[in-house]
N, C-alpha and C positions, 0 to 999 in steps of 0.2 A: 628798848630802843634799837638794837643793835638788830633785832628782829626785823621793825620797820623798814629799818633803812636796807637791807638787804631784799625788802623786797617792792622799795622802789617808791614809797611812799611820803616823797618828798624831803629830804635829811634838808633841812631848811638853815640848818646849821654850818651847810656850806655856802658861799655863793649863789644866789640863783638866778635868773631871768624865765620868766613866765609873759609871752604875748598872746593877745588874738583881740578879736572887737566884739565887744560888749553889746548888748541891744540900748536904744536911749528913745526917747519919748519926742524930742524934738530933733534928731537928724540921723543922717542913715544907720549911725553908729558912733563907738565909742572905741577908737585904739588906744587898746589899754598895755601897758606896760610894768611890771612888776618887777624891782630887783631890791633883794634879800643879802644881807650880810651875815656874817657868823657870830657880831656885833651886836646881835638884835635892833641894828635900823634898816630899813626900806627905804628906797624911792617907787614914787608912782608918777606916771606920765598917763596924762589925759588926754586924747585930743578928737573931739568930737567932728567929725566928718561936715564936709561942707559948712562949716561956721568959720563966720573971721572971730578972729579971737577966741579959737575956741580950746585953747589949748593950755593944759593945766596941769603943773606940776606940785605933789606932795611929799613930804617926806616926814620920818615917824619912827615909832619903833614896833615890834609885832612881840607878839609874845605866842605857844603853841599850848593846847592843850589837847592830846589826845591827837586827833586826825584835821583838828579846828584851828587855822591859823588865824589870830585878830590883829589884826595893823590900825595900830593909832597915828593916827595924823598930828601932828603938830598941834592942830585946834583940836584938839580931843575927838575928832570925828572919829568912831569906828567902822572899821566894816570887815565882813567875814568871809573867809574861803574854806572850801573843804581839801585840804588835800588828796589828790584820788593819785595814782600810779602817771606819772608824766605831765598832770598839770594840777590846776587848783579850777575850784568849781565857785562861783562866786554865790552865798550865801544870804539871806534873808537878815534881819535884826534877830527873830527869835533860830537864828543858826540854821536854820533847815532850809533844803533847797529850794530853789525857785522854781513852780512848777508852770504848766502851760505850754501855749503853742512854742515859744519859746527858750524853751528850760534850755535845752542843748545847746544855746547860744552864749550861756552864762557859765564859759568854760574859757580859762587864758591855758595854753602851753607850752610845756617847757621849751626853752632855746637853747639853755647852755646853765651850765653846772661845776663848777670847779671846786678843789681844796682848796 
C-alpha cells in the first residue's frame, strides 16, 4: 500500500474531493461531486445540468479493492471508479471502463486531499 500511495494513486484513506461532469442521457451533463473520508463514508453530489430539480445527493460507504473503488449508497446502489493518478475513472457494473466516443468524459478530478 505504501507503494500506491507514493505513487499517487489515490490514498482514499485520506480525505478526498474528486469533481468534473459526467456524460447523462437526458441533459448536457452530470456535475458530479465525490468526497471520501478515512471513515470509509462518501458523499456524492449530483446535479444534472439544465434540469429543475435536478439535483441529487447520496451518501454511503466505499470500500477499495485493488485500484477499484465501490461506493454504496445508502440504498444499496453500487457503482464503480477506477482509481487512476489524480482522479477516478468512472466504471461499468462488470468494473471495466467505459468505452466509446465518450470514454474520456467518465473521468472526475482530484480537488483537494488532506490528513
Amino acid at each position: 500500500r505504501d507503494v500506491e500511495r507514493s505513487r499517487g494513486l489515490g490514498d482514499v484513506y485520506k480525505r478526498q474531493v474528486y469533481e468534473g461532469t459526467l456524460p447523462a442521457a437526458d441533459a448536457p451533463g452530470i456535475k458530479t461531486t465525490i468526497s471520501s473520508d478515512r471513515n470509509h463514508h462518501f458523499t456524492m453530489k449530483s446535479v444534472y445540468i439544465d434540469k429543475k430539480d435536478g439535483t441529487f445527493n447520496e451518501q454511503g460507504t466505499y470500500s477499495r479493492d485493488s485500484n477499484v473503488l465501490a461506493l454504496r449508497a445508502a440504498d444499496d446502489d453500487v457503482s464503480y471508479y477506477k482509481i487512476e493518478p489524480g482522479q477516478l475513472r468512472r466504471l461499468n457494473m462488470d468494473k471495466k471502463p467505459v468505452e466509446g466516443a465518450l470514454a474520456e468524459h467518465y473521468v472526475l478530478k482530484k480537488v483537494s486531499g488532506c490528513k
